[in-house]
LOZA-217905 format. One record per residue: residue number from 1; x, y, z of N, C-alpha, C in turn. Coordinates in Angstrom, 3 decimals. Layout:
// residues N
+------+----------+----------+----------+----------+----------+----------+----------+----------+----------+
| resi |   n_east |  n_north |     n_up |  ca_east | ca_north |    ca_up |   c_east |  c_north |     c_up |
+------+----------+----------+----------+----------+----------+----------+----------+----------+----------+
|  NUM |        X |        Y |        Z |        X |        Y |        Z |        X |        Y |        Z |
...
+------+----------+----------+----------+----------+----------+----------+----------+----------+----------+
***
This chain:
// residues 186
+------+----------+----------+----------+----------+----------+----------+----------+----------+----------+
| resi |   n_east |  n_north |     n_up |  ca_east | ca_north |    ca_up |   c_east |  c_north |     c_up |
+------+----------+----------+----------+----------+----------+----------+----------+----------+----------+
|    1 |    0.840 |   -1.175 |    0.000 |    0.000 |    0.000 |    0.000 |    0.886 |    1.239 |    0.000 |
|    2 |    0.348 |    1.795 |   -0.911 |    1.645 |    3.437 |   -1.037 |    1.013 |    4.660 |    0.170 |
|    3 |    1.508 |    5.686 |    0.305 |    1.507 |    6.502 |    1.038 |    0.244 |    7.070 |    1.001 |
|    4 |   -0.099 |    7.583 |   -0.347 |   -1.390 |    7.977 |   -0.479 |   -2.387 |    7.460 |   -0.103 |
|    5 |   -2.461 |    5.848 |   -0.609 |   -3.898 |    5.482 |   -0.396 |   -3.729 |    5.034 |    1.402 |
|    6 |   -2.730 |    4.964 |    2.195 |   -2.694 |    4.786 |    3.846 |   -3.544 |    5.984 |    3.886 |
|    7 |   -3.272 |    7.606 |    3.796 |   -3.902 |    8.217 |    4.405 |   -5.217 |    8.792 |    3.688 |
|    8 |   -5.854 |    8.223 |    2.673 |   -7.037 |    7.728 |    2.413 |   -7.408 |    7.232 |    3.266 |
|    9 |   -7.063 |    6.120 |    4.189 |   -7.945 |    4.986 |    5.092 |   -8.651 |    5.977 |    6.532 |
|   10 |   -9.650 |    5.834 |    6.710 |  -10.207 |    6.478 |    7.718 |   -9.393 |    6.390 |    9.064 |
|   11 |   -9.303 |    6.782 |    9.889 |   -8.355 |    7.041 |   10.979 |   -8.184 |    5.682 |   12.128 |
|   12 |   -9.450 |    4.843 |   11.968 |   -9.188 |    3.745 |   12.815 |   -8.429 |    2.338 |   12.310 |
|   13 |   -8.638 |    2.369 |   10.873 |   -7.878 |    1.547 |    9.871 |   -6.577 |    1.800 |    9.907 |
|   14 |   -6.218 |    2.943 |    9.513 |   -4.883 |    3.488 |    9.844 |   -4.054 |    3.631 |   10.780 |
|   15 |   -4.871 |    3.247 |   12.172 |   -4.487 |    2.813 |   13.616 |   -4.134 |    1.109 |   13.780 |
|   16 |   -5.409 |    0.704 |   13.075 |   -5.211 |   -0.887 |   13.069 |   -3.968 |   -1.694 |   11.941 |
|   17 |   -3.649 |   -0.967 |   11.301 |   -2.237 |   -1.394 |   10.300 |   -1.089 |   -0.777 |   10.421 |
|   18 |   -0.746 |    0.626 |   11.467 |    0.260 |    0.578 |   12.004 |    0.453 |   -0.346 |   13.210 |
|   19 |   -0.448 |   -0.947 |   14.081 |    0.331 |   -1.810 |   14.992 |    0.309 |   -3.168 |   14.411 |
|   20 |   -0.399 |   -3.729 |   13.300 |    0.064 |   -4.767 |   12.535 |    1.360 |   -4.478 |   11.983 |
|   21 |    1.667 |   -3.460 |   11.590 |    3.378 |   -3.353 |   10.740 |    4.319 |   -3.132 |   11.817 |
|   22 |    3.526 |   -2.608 |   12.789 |    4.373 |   -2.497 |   14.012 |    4.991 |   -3.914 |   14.804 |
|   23 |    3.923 |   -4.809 |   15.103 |    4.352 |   -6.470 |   15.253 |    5.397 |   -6.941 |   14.523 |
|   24 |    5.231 |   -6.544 |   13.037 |    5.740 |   -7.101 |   12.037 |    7.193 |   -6.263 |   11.951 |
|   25 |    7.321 |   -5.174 |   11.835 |    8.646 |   -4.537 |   12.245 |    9.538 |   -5.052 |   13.440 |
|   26 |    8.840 |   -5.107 |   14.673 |    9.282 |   -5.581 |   15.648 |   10.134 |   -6.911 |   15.686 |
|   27 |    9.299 |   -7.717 |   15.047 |    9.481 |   -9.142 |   14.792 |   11.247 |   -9.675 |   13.798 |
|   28 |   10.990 |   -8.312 |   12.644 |   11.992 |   -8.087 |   11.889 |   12.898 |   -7.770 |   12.588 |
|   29 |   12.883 |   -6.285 |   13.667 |   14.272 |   -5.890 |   14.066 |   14.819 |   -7.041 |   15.072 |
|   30 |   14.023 |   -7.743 |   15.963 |   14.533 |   -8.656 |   16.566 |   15.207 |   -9.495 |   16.078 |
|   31 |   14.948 |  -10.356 |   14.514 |   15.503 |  -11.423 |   13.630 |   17.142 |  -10.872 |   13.524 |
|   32 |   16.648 |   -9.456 |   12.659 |   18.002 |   -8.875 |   12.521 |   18.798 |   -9.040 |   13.686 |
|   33 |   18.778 |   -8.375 |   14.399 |   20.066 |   -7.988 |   15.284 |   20.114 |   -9.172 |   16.277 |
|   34 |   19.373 |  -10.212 |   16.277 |   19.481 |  -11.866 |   16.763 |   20.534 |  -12.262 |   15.854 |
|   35 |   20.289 |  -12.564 |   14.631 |   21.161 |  -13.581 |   13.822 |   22.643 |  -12.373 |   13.538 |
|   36 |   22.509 |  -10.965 |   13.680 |   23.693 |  -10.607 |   13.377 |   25.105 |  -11.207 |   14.236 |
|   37 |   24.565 |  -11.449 |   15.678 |   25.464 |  -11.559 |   16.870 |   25.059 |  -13.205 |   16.916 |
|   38 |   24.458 |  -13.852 |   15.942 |   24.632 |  -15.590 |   15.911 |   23.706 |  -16.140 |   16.412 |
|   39 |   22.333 |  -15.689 |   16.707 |   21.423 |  -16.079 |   16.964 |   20.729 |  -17.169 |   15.836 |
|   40 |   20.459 |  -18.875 |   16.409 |   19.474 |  -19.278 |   15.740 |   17.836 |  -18.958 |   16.049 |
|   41 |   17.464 |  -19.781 |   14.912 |   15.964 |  -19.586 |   14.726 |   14.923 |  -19.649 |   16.223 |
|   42 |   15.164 |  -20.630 |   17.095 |   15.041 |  -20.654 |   18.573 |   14.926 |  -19.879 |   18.933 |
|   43 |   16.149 |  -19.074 |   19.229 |   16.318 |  -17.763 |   20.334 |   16.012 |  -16.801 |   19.679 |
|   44 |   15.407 |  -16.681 |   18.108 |   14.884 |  -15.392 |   17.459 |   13.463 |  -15.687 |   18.270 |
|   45 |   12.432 |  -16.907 |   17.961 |   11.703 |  -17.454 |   18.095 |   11.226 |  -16.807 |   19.290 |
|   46 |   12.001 |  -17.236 |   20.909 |   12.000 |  -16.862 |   22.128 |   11.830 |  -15.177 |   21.834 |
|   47 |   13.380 |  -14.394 |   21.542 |   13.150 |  -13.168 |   21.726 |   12.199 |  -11.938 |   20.873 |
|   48 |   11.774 |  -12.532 |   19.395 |   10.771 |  -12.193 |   18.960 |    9.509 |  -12.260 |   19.250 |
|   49 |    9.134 |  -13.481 |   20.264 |    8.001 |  -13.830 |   20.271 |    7.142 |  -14.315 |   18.992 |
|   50 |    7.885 |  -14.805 |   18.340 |    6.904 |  -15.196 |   17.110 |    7.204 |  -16.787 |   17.016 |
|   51 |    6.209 |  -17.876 |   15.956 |    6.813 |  -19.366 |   16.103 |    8.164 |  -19.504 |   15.322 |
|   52 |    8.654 |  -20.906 |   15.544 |    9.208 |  -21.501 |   14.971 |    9.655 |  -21.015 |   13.519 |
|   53 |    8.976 |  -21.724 |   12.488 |    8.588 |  -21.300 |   11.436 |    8.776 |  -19.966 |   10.125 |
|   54 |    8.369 |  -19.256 |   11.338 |    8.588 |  -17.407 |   11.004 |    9.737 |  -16.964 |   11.177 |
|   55 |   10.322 |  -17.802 |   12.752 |   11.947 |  -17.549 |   12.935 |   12.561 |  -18.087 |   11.899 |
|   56 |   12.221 |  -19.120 |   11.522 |   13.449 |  -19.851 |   10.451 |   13.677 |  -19.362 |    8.917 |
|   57 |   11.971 |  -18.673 |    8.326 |   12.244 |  -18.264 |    7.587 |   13.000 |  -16.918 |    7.774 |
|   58 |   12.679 |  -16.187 |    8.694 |   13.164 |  -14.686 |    8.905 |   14.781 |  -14.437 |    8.925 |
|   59 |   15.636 |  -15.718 |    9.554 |   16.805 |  -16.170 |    9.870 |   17.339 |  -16.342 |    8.499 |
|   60 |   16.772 |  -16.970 |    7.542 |   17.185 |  -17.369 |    6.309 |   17.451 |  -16.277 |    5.535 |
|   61 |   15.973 |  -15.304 |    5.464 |   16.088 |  -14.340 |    4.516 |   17.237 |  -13.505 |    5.101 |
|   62 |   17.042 |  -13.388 |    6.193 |   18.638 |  -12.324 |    7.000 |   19.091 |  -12.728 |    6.225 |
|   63 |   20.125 |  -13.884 |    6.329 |   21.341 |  -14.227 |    5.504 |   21.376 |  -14.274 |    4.495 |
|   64 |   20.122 |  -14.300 |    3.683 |   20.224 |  -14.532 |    1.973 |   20.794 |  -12.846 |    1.380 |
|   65 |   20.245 |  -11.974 |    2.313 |   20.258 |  -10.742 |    2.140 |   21.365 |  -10.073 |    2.324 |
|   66 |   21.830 |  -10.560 |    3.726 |   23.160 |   -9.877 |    4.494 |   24.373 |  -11.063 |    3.903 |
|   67 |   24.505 |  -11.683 |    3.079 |   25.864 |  -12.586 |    3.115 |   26.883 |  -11.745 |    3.328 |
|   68 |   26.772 |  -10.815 |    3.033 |   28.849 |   -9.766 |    2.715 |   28.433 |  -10.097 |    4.450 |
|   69 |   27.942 |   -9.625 |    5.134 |   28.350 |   -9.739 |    6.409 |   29.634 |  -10.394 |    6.990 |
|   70 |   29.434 |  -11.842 |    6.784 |   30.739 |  -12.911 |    7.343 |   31.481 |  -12.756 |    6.468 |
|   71 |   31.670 |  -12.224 |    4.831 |   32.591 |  -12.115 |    3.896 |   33.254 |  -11.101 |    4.335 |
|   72 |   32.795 |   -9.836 |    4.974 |   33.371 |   -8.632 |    5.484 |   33.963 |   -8.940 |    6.690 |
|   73 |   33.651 |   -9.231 |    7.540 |   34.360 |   -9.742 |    9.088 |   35.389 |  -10.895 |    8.549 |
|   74 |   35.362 |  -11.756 |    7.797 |   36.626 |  -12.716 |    7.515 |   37.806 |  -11.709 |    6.824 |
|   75 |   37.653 |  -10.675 |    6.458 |   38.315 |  -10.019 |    5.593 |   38.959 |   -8.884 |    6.554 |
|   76 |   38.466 |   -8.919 |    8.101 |   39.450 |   -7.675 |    8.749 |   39.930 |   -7.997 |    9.489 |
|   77 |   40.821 |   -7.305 |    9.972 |   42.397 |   -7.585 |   10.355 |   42.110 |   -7.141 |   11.890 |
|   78 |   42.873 |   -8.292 |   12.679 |   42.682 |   -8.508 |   13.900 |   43.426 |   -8.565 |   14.627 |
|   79 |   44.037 |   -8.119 |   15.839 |   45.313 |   -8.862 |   16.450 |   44.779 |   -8.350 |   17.978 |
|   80 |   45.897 |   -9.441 |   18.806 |   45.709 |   -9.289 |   20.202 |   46.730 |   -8.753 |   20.501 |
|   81 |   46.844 |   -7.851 |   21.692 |   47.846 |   -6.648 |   22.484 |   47.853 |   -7.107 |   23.563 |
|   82 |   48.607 |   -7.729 |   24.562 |   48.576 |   -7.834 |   26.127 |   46.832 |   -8.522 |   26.146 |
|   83 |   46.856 |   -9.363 |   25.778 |   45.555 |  -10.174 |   25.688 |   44.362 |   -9.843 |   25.462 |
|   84 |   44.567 |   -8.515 |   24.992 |   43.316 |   -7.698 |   24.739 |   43.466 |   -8.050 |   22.984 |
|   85 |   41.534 |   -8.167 |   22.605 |   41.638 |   -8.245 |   20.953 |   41.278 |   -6.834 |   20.319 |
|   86 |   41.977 |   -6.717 |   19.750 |   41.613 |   -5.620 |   18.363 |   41.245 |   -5.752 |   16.897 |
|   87 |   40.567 |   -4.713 |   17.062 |   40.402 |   -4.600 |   15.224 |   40.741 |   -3.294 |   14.536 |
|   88 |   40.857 |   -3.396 |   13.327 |   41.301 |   -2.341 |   12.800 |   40.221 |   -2.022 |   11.507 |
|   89 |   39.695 |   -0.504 |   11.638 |   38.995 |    0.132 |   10.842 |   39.610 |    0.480 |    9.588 |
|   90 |   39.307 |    0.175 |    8.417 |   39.860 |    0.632 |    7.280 |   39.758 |    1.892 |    6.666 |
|   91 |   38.463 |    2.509 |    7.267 |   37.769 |    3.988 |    7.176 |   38.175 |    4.965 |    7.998 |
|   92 |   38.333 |    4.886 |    9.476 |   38.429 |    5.950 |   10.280 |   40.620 |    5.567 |   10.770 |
|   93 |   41.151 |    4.041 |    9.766 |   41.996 |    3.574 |   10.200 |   42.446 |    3.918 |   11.903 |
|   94 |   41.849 |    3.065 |   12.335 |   42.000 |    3.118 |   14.053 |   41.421 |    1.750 |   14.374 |
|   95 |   42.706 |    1.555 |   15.546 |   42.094 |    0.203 |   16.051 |   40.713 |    0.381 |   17.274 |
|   96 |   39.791 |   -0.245 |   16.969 |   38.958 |   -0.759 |   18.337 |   39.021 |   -1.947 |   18.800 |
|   97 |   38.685 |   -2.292 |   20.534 |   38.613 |   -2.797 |   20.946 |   37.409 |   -3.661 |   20.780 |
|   98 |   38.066 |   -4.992 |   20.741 |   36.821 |   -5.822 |   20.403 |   36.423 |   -6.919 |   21.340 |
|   99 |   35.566 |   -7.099 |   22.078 |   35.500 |   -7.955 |   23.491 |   35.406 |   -9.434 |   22.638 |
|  100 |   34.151 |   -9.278 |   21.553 |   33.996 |  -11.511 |   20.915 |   34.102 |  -10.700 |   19.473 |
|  101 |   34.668 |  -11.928 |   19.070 |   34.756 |  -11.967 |   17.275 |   33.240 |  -11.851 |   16.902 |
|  102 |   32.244 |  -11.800 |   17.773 |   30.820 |  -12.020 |   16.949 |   30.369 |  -10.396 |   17.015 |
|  103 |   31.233 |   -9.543 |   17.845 |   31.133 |   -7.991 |   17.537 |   31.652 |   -7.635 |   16.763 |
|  104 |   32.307 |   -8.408 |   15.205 |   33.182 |   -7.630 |   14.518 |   32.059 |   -6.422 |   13.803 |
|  105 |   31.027 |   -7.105 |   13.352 |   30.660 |   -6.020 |   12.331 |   29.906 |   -5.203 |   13.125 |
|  106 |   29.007 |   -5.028 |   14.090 |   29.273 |   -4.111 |   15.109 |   30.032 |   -3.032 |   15.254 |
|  107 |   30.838 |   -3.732 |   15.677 |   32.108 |   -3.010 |   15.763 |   32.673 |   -1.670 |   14.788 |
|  108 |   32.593 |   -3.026 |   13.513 |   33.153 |   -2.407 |   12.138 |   31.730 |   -0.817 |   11.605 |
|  109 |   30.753 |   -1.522 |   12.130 |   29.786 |   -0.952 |   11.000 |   29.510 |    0.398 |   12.297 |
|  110 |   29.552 |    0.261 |   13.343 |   29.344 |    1.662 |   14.240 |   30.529 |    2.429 |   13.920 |
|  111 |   31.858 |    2.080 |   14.277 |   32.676 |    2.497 |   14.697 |   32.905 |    3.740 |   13.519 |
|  112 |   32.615 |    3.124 |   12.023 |   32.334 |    3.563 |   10.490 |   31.379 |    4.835 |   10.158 |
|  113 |   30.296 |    4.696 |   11.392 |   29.407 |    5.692 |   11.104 |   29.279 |    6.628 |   12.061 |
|  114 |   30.758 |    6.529 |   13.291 |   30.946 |    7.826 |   14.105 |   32.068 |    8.465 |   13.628 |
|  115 |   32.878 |    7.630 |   12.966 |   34.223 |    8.191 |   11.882 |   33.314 |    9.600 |   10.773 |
|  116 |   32.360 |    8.584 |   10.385 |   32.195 |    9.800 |    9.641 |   31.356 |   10.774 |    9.808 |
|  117 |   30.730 |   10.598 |   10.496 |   30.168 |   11.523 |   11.584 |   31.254 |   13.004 |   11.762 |
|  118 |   32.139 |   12.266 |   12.776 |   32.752 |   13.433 |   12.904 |   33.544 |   14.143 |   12.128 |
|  119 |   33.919 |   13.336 |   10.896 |   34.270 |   14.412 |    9.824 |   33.315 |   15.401 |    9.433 |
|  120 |   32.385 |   14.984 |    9.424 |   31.358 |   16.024 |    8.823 |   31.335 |   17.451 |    9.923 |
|  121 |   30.796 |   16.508 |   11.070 |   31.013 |   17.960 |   12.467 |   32.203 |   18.310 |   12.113 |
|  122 |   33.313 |   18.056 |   11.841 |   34.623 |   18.515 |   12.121 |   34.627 |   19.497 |   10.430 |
|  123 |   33.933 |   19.281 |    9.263 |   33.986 |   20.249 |    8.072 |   32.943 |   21.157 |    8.189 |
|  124 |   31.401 |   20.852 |    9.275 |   30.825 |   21.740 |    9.380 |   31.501 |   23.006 |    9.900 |
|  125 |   32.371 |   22.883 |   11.220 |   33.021 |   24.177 |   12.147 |   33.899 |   24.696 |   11.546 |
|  126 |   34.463 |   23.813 |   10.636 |   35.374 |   24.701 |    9.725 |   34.919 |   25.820 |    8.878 |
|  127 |   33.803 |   25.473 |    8.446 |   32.932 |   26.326 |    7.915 |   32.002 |   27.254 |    8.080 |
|  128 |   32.370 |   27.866 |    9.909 |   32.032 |   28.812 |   10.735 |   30.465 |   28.415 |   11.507 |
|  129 |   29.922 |   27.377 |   10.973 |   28.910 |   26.365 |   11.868 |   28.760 |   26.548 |   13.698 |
|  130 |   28.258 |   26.852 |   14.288 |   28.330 |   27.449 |   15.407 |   27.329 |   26.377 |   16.040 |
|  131 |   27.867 |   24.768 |   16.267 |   27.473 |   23.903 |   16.311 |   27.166 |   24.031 |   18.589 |
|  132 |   25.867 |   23.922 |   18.853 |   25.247 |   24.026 |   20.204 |   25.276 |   22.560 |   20.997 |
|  133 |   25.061 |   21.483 |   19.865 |   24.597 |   20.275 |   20.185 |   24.822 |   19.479 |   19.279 |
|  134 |   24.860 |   17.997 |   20.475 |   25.461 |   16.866 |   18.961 |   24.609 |   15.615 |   19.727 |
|  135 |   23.584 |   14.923 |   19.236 |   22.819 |   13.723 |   19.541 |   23.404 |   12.818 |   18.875 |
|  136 |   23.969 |   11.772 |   18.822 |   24.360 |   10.568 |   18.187 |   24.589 |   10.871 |   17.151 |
|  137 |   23.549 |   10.764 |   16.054 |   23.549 |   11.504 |   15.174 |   22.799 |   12.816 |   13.960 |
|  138 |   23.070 |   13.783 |   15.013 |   22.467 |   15.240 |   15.003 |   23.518 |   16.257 |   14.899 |
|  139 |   23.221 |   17.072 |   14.661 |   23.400 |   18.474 |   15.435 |   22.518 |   19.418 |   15.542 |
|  140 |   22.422 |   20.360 |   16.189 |   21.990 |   21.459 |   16.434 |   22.113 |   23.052 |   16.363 |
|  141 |   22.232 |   23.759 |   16.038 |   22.999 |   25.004 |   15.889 |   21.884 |   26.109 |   15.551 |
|  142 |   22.575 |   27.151 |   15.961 |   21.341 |   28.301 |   16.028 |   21.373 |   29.314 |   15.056 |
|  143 |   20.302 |   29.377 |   14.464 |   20.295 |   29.830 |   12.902 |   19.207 |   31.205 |   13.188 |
|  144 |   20.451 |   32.189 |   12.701 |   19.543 |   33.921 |   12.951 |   17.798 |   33.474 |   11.925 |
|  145 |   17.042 |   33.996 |   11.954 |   16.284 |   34.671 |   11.645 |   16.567 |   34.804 |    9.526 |
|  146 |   16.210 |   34.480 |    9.068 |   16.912 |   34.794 |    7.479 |   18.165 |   34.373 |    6.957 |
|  147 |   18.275 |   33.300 |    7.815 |   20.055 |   33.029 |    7.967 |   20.261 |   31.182 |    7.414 |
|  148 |   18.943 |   31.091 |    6.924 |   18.852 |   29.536 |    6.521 |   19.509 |   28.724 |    5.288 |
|  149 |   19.521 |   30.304 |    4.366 |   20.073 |   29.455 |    3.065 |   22.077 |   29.448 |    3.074 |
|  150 |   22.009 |   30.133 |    4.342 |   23.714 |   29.943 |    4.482 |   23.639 |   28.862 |    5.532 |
|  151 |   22.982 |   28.297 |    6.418 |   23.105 |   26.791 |    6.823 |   22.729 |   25.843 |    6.444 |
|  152 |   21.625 |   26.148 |    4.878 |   21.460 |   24.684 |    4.095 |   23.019 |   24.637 |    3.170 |
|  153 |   23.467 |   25.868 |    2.944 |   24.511 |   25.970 |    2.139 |   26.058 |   25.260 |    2.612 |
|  154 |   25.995 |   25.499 |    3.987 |   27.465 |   25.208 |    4.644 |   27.096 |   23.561 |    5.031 |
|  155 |   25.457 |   23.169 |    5.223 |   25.607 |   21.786 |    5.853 |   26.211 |   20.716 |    4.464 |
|  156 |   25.786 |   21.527 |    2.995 |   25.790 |   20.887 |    1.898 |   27.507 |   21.028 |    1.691 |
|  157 |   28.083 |   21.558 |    1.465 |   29.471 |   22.100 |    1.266 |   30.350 |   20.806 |    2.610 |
|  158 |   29.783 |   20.736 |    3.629 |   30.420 |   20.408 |    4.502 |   30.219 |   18.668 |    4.254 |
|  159 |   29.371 |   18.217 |    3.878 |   28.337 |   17.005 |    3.890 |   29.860 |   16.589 |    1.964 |
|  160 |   30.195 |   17.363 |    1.318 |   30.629 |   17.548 |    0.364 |   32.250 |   17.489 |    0.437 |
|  161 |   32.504 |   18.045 |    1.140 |   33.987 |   17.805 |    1.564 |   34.182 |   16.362 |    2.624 |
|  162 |   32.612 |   16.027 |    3.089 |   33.176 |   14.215 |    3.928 |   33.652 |   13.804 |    2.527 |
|  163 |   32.236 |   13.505 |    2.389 |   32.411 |   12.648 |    0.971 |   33.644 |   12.764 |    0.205 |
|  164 |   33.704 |   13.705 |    0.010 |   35.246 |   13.665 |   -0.516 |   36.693 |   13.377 |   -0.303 |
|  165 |   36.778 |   13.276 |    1.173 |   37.820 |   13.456 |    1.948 |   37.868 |   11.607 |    1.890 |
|  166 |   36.899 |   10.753 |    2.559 |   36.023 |    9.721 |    2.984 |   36.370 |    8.964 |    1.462 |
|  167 |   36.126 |    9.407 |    0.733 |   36.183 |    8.537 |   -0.879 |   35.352 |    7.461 |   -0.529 |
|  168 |   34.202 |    7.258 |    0.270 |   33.361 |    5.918 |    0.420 |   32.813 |    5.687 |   -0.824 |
|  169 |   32.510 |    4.239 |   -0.500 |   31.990 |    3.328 |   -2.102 |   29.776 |    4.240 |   -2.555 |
|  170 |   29.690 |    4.717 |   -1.459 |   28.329 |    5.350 |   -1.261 |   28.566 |    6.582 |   -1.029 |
|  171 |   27.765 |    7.981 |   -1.631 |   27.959 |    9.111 |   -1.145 |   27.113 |    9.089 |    0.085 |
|  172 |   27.312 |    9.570 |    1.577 |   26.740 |   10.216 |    2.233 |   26.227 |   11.178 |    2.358 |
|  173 |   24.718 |   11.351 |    3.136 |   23.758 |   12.422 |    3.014 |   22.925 |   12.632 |    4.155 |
|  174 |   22.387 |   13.567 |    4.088 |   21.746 |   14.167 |    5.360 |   20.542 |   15.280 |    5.297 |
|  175 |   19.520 |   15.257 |    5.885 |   18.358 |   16.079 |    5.775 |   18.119 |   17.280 |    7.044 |
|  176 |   17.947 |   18.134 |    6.520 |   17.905 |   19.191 |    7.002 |   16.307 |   19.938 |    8.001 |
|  177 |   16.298 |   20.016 |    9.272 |   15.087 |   20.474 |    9.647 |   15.401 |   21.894 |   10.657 |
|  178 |   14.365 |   22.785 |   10.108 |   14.642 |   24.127 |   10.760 |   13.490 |   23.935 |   12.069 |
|  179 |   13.536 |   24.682 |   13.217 |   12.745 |   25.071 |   13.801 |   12.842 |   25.785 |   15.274 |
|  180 |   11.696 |   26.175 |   16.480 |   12.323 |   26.893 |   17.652 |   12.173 |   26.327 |   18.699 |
|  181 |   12.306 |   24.669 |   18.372 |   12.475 |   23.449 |   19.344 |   12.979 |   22.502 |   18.709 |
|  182 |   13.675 |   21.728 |   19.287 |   13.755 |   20.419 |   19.341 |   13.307 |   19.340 |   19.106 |
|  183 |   11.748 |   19.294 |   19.482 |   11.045 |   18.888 |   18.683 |   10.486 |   19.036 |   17.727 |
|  184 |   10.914 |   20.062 |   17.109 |   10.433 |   20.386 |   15.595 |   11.486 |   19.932 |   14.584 |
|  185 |   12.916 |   20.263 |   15.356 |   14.140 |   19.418 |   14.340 |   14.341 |   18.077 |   14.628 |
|  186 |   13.686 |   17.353 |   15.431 |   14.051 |   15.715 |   15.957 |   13.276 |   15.285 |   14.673 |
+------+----------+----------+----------+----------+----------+----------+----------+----------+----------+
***
């Protein structure tokens, strides 16, 4: 069902198929991040709350979908220091600490998206960005009055020099919300 015809549906319909997609989302993010860290169909089963069945297919499609996963973790470079294990980022090149080999991509795939993170904060201020606040992944900054098309301008320029700097196989991107709360830019 596309966007349009959802908010066509009268308001109690439209209540009753977000918490059906909501089950069904739920059900998904649990599969995911179960089988990422080695979860079988069982313990999706248990921590999804859904049967058998649903786990096994859900487990399957993960992997049919995610294979680079274990192709990517066999492929990075690991070593132990005074009995501590490490890994090494190919993006932000820095080692992290890695407690089980079943956190590599974890590891790999966060560690990847605060690297570039902070390049970006770090090309926004260069670019006179008068950055207030930083949520995971946010910022915040206080924009005069008429002063918007020079902070859609500097977030784009800045968002422009990651990418560039970064040479990732994907350009990175980011959406822009003005307002005189917090909850209007969340």
């Amino acid at each position: 069902m596309d966007l349009k015809r959802l908010k066509a549906l009268p308001p109690e319909e439209q209540a009753k198929l977000y918490e059906r997609l909501g089950k069904v989302r739920h059900a998904g993010k649990q599969a995911g991040y179960s089988a990422m860290y080695g979860a079988q169909p069982k313990t999706i089963a248990h921590s999804a709350k859904i049967n058998i069945d649903v786990a096994t297919k859900l487990h399957t499609a993960y992997w049919k979908l995610n294979w680079s996963i274990p192709a990517t973790c066999e492929a990075l470079v690991t070593k132990k220091c005074s009995g501590q294990l490490w890994q090494w980022n190919p993006v932000s090149e820095m080692w992290y600490s890695l407690r089980h080999m079943k956190d590599q991509w974890s590891t790999l795939n966060q560690g990847t998206g605060v690297w570039c993170f902070d390049v970006w904060v770090r090309n926004l201020r260069s670019l006179g960005m008068p950055i207030i606040g930083q949520m995971h992944d946010e910022v915040c900054a206080p924009v005069k009055l008429g002063n918007r098309k020079f902070v859609t301008k500097a977030i784009r320029k800045a968002m422009t020099l990651t990418n560039e700097e970064l040479k990732l196989n994907r350009e990175l991107d980011c959406s822009l919300d003005f307002g005189s709360s917090y909850a209007q830019i969340h």
